[in-house]
Every structure is written in structure tokens, then in C-alpha cells.
N, CA and C of each residue as an Amber inpcrd file, in Angstrom:
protein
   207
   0.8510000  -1.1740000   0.0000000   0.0000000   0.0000000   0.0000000
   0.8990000   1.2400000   0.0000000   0.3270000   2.3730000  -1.2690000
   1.2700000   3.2560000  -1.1320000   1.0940000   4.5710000   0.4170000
   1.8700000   4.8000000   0.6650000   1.4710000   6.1930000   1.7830000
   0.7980000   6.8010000   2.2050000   0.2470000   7.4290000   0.6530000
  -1.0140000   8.5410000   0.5410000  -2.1170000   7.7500000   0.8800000
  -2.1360000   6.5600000   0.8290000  -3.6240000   5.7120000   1.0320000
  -3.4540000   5.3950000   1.9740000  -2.6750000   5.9220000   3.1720000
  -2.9460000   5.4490000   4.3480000  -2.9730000   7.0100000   5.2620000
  -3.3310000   7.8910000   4.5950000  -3.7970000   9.4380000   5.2120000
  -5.0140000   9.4760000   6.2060000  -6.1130000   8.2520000   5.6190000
  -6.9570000   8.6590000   6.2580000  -7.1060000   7.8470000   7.8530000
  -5.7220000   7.0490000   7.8900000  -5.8470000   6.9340000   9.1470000
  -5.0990000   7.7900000  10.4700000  -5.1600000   8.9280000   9.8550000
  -4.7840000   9.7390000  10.7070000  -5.7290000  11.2580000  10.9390000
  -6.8490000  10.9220000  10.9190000  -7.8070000  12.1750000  11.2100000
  -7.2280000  13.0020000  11.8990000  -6.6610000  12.6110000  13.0710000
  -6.7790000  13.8130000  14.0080000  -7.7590000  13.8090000  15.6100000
  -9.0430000  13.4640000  15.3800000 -10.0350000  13.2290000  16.0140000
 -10.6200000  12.4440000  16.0330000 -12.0710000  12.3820000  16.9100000
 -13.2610000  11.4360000  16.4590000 -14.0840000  11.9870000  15.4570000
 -14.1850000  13.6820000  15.6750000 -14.8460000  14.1680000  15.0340000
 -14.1550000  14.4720000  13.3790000 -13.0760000  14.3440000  13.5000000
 -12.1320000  14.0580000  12.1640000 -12.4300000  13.0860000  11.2530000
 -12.4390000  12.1620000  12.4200000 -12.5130000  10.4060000  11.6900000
 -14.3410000  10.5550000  11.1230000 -15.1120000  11.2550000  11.9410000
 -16.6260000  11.2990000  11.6350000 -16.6460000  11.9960000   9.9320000
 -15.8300000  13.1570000  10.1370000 -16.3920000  13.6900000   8.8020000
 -15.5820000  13.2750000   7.6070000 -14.0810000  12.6470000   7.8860000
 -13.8300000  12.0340000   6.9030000 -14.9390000  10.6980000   5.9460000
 -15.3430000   9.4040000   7.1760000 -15.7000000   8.7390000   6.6080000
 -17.3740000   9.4790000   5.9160000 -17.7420000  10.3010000   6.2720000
 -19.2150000  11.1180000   5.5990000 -18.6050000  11.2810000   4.2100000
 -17.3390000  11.5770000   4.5490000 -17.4240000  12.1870000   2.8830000
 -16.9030000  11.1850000   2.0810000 -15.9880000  10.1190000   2.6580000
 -15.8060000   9.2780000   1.7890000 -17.1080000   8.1490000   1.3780000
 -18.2120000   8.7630000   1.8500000 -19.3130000   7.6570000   1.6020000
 -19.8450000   8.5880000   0.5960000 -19.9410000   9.6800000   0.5970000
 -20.3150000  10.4260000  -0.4580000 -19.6290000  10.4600000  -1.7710000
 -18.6270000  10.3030000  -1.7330000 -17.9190000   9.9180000  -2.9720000
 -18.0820000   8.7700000  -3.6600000 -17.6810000   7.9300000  -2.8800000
 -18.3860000   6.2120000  -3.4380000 -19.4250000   6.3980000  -3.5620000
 -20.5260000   6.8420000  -3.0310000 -22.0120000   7.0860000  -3.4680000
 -22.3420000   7.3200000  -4.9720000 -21.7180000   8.5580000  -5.0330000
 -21.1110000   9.2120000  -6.4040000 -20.5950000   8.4000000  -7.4350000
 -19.2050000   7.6240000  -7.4860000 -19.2410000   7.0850000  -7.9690000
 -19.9120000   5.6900000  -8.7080000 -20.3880000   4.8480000  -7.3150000
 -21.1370000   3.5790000  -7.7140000 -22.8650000   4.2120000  -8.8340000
 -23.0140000   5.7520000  -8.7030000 -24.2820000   6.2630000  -9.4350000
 -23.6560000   6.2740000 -11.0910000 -21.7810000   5.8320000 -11.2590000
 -21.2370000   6.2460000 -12.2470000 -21.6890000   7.8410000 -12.3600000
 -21.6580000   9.0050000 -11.4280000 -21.3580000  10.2180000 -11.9970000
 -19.8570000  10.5640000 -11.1610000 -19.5230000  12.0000000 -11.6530000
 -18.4820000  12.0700000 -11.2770000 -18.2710000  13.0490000  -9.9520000
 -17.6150000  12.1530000  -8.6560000 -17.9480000  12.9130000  -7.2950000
 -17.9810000  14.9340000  -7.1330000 -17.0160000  15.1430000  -8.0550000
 -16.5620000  16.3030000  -7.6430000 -17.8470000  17.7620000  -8.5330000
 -17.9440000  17.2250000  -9.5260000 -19.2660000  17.4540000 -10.3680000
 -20.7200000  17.5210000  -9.3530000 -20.8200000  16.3460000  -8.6770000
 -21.9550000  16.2250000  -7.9710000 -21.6920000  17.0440000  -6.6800000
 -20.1120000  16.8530000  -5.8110000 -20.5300000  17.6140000  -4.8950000
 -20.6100000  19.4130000  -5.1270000 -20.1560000  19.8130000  -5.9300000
 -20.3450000  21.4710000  -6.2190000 -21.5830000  21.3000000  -6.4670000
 -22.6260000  20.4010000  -7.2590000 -23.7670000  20.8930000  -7.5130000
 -24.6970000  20.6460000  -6.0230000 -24.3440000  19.7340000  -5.6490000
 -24.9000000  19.7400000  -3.9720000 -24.6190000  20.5880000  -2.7230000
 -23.4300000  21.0360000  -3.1520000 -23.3300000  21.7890000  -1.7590000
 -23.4160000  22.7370000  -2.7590000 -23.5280000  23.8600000  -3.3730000
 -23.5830000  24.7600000  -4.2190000 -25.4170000  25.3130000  -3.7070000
 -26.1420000  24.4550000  -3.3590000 -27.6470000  24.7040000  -3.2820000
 -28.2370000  24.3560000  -2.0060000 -26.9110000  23.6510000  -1.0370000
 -27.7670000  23.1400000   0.0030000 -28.5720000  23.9060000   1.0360000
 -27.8420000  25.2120000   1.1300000 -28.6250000  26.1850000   1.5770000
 -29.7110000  26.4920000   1.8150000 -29.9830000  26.7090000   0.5370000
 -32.0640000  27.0200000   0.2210000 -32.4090000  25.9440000   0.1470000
 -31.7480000  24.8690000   0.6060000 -32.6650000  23.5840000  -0.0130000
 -33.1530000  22.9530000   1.6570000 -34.4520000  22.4920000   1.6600000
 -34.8780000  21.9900000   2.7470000 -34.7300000  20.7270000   3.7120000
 -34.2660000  20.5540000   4.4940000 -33.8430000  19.1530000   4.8430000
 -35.1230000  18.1240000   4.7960000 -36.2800000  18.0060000   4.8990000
 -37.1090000  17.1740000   4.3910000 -36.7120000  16.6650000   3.3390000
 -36.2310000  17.2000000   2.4050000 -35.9830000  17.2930000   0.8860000
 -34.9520000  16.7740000   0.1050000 -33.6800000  16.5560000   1.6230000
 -32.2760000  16.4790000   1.0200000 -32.5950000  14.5280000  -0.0810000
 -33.2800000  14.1120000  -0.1360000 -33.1850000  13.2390000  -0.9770000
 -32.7460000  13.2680000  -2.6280000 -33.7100000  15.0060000  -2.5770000
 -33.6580000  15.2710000  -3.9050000 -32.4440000  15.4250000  -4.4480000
 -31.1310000  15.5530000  -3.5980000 -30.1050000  15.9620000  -3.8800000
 -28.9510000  14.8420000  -3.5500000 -29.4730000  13.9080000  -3.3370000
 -28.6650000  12.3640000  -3.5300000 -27.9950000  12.4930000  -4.9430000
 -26.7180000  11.4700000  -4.9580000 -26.1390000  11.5310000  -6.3800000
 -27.2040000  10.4880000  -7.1860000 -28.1490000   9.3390000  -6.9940000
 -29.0450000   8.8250000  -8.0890000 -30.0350000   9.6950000  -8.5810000
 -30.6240000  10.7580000  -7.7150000 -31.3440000  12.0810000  -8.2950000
 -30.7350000  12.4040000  -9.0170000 -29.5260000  12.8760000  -8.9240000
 -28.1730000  13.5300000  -9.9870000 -28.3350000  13.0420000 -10.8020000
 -27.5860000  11.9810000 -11.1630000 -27.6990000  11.0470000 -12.3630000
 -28.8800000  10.9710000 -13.4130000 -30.1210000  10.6770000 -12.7080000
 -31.0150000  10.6540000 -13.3010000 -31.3430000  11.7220000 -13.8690000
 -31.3760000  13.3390000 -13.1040000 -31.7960000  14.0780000 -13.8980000
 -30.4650000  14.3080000 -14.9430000 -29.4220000  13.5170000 -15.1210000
 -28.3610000  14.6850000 -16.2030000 -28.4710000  13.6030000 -17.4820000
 -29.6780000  12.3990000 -17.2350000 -29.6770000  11.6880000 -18.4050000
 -30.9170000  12.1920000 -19.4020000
């Protein structure tokens, strides 16, 4: 295993280790939808603001996907 792939065992915290693995589930999310993570997360966090948490479904990466087909 090279180096860099072993970064993420060094958070820092619990709360480190918490938001790392959030986001690495969001990425694989992303990817397994086949779109591309970094694409999806600007368009998600780009709107999350006004957007309602009841709602956050709409803004899953298979919503994504679906609407960019």
C-alpha cells in the first residue's frame, strides 16, 4: 500500500474520523451512481442552503444522475 492511502488513518479526532468517513461515503455514493464525485458535490453543496432538509433526498447523487440523463 502506497502512503497517501494510508492518510486517512490519521484524522486527528473522532470528530475528524466522523467527517472524513461522511465524505468518503459520499464519494463512493457518487461514484457507484457512475457520476463524477466532484461534479456532484459542487452541484450539492452549491444549493444546500435554500434547499430543505425534508428534501435532502432530492439531492442524492441517483437524483443527480437521473436528472443529467
Amino acid at each position: 500500500m502506497t502512503p497517501y492511502r494510508e492518510n486517512w488513518l490519521f484524522a486527528g479526532s473522532a470528530g475528524g474520523g466522523k467527517a472524513a468517513a461522511i465524505a468518503f461515503t459520499l464519494i463512493e455514493t457518487a461514484k457507484l451512481n457512475g457520476i463524477d464525485p466532484q461534479a456532484w458535490l459542487t452541484y450539492a453543496l452549491g444549493r444546500i442552503a435554500e434547499h430543505k432538509i425534508t428534501r435532502i433526498d432530492e439531492r442524492m447523487p441517483r437524483r443527480y444522475a437521473a436528472a443529467a440523463e
